[in-house]
C-alpha positions in Angstrom: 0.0 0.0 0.0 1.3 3.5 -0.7 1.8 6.0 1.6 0.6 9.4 1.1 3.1 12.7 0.4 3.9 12.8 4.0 6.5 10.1 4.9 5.0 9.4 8.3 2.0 9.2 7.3 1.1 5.1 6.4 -2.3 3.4 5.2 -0.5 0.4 6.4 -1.2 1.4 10.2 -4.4 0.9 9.6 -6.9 -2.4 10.3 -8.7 -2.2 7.2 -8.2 -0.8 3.5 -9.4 2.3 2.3 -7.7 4.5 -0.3 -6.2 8.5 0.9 -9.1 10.0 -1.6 -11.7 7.2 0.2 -10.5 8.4 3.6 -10.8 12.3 3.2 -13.9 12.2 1.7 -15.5 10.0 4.6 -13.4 12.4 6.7 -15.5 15.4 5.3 -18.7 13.6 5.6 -18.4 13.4 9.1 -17.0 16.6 9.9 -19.8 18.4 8.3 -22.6 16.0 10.3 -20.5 16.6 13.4 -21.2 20.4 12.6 -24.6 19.6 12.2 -25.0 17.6 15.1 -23.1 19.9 17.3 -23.6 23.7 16.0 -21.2 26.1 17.9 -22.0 30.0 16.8 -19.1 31.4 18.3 -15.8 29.7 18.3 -14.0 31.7 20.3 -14.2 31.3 23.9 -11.8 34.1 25.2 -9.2 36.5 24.5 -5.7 34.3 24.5 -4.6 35.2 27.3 -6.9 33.6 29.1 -7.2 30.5 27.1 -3.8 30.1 27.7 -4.2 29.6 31.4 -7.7 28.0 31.2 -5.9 25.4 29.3 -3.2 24.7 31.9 -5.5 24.5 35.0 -7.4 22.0 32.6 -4.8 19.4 32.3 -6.0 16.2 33.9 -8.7 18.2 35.6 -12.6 18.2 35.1 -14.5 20.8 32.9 -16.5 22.3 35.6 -13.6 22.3 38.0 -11.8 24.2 35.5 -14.2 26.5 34.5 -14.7 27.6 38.4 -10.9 27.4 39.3 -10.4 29.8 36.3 -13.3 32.3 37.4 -12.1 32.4 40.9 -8.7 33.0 39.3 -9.6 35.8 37.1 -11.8 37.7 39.6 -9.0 37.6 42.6 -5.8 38.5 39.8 -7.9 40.3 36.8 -4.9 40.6 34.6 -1.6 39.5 33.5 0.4 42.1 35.8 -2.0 40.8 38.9 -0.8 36.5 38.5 2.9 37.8 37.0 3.4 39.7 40.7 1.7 37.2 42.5 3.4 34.7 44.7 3.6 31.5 43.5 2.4 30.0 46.7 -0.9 32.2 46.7 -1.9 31.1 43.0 -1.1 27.5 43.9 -3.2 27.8 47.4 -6.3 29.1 45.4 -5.7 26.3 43.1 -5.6 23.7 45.7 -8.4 25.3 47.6 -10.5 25.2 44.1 -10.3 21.6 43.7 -7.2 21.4 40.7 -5.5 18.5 40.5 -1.4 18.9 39.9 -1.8 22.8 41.8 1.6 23.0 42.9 3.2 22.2 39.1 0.1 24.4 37.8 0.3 27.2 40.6 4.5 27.5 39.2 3.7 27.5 35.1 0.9 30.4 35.3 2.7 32.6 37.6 6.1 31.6 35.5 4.0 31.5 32.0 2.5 35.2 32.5 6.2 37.0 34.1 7.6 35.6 30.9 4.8 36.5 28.7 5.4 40.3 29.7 9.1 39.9 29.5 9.5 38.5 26.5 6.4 39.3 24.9 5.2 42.9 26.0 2.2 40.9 27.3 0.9 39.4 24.3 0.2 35.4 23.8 2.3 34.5 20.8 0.0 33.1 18.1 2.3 30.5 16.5 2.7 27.2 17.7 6.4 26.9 18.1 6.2 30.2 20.5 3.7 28.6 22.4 5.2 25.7 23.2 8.4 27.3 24.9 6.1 28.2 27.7 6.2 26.4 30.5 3.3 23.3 31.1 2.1 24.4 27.1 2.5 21.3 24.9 1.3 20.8 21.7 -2.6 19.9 22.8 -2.7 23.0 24.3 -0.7 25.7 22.2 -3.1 24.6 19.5 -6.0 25.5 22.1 -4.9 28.5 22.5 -4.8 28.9 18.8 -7.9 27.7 18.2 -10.3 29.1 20.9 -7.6 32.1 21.7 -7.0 33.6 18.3 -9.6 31.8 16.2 -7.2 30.3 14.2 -7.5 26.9 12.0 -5.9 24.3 14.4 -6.5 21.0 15.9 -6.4 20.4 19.4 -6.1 16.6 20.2 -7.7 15.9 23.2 -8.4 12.3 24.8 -11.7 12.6 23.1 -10.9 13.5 20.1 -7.9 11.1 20.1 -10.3 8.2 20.9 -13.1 9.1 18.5 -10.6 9.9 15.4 -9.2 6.3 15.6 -12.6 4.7 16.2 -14.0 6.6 13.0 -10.8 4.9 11.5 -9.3 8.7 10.3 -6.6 7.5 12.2 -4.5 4.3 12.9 -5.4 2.8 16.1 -2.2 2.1 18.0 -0.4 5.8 17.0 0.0 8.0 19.8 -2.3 10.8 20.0 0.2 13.7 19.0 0.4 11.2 15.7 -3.5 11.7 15.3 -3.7 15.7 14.9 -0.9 14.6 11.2 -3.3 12.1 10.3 -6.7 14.5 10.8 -4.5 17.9 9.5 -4.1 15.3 6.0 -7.6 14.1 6.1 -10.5 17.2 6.3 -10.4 20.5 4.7 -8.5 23.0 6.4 -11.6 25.3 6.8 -12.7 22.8 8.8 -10.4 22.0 11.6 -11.3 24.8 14.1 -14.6 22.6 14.4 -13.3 19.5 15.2 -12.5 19.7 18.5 -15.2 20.9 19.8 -17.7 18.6 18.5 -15.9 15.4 18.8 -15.5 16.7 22.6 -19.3 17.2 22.7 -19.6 13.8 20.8 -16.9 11.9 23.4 -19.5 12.9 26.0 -22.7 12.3 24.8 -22.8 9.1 22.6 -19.1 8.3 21.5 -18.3 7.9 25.4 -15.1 5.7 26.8 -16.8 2.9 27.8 -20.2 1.4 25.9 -20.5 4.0 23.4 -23.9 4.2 22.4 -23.4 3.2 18.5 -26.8 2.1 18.1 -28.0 5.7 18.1 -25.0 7.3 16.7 -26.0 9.5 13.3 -22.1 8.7 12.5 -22.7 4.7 12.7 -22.8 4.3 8.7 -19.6 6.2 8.3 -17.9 4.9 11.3 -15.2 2.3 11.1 -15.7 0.8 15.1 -19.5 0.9 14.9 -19.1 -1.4 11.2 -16.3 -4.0 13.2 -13.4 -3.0 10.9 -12.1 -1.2 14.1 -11.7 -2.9 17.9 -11.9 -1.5 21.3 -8.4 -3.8 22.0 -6.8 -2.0 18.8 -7.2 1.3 20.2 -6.1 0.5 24.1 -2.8 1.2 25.2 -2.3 4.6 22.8 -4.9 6.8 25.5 -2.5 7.0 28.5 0.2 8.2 27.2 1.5 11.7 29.1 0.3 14.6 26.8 -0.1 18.8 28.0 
């Protein structure tokens, strides 16, 4: 089987046969019912500032534990000069009194992230992805957060949802790790398209495409979907999902 232009990119790591052209057109089927099924009005979410941080309180942490975390956060230090002069202790005591996993690491990268972020960068969130990722706790999941729901950019944040529903919709191989899977869907759907992939596969991951008995039976993806038609398995996909990712 051929591989496609990009060298790391493989059919071959797939469980079934489909061609490239096969695959991206499936691959824009679905985006556009995912749009359908999830409609978003407003992609961005906040200035990038805030993403930014949003996104590393997130890490391992619940969405509504985030989302209050990050208001408590905001109303007590309002803007970048309040968390850059703030002691480290006091963000990672708010943290910790806010329910946030990993609050001493994630206490250190905001108050570090913003001081350098005025220092370096007059007090503006870089907007490319190689800046982004020289901050400290910002990895690639998240730099292309910020990028996404920050700047309103075309991006493709790989989250563990949209890690595990890309592989069982088979638009990407099973046993790749997920910062493989953003290659795989950046090759596959139209880059119009991307800023709308995270979101809805996230709303999908938690609605019908969830972990554990995934409710395929009702899925509107089920004809297009490569798990729900047994070309893909639940033991294909396992051990890829726990790898350490930001």
């Amino acid at each position: 089987m051929a591989k496609n232009s990009h060298s790391s990119l493989s059919l071959e790591r797939f469980t079934f046969n489909e061609s490239w052209d096969g695959k991206r057109d499936r691959a824009f089927k679905i985006v556009k019912k995912l749009m359908e099924m999830y409609p978003r009005r407003k992609i961005l979410q906040g200035e990038p500032y805030f993403t930014l941080i949003r996104c590393i309180i997130s890490q391992r942490t619940k969405d509504e534990t985030t989302d209050h975390a990050s208001k408590v956060l905001f109303e007590r230090y309002p803007t970048i000069e309040d968390i850059s002069s703030a002691k480290i202790e006091e963000i990672q005591r708010l943290l910790k009194e806010n329910g946030v996993g990993l609050w001493k690491t994630k206490g250190r990268w905001i108050v570090e992230t913003s001081r350098i972020l005025l220092k370096k960068y007059e007090g503006r969130v870089p907007d490319n992805i190689e800046e982004l990722m020289k901050l400290p706790g910002i990895g690639r999941k998240c730099a292309n957060i910020v990028l996404a729901y920050g700047f309103g950019y075309q991006a493709i944040p790989v989250d563990t949802h949209v890690n595990r529903i890309s592989k069982r919709l088979g638009l990407a191989p099973p046993r790749i790790a997920p910062e493989k899977v953003e290659e795989y869907l950046r090759e596959l759907i139209p880059k119009n398209l991307w800023i709308y992939v995270n979101h809805a596969m996230v709303d999908h991951g938690k609605r019908i495409c969830r972990p554990i008995n995934p409710r395929c039976e009702e899925c509107p993806l089920k004809e297009l979907c490569s798990y729900a038609r047994g070309l893909v398995k639940e033991e294909d996909i396992k051990g890829s999902t726990n790898r350490k990712r930001h």
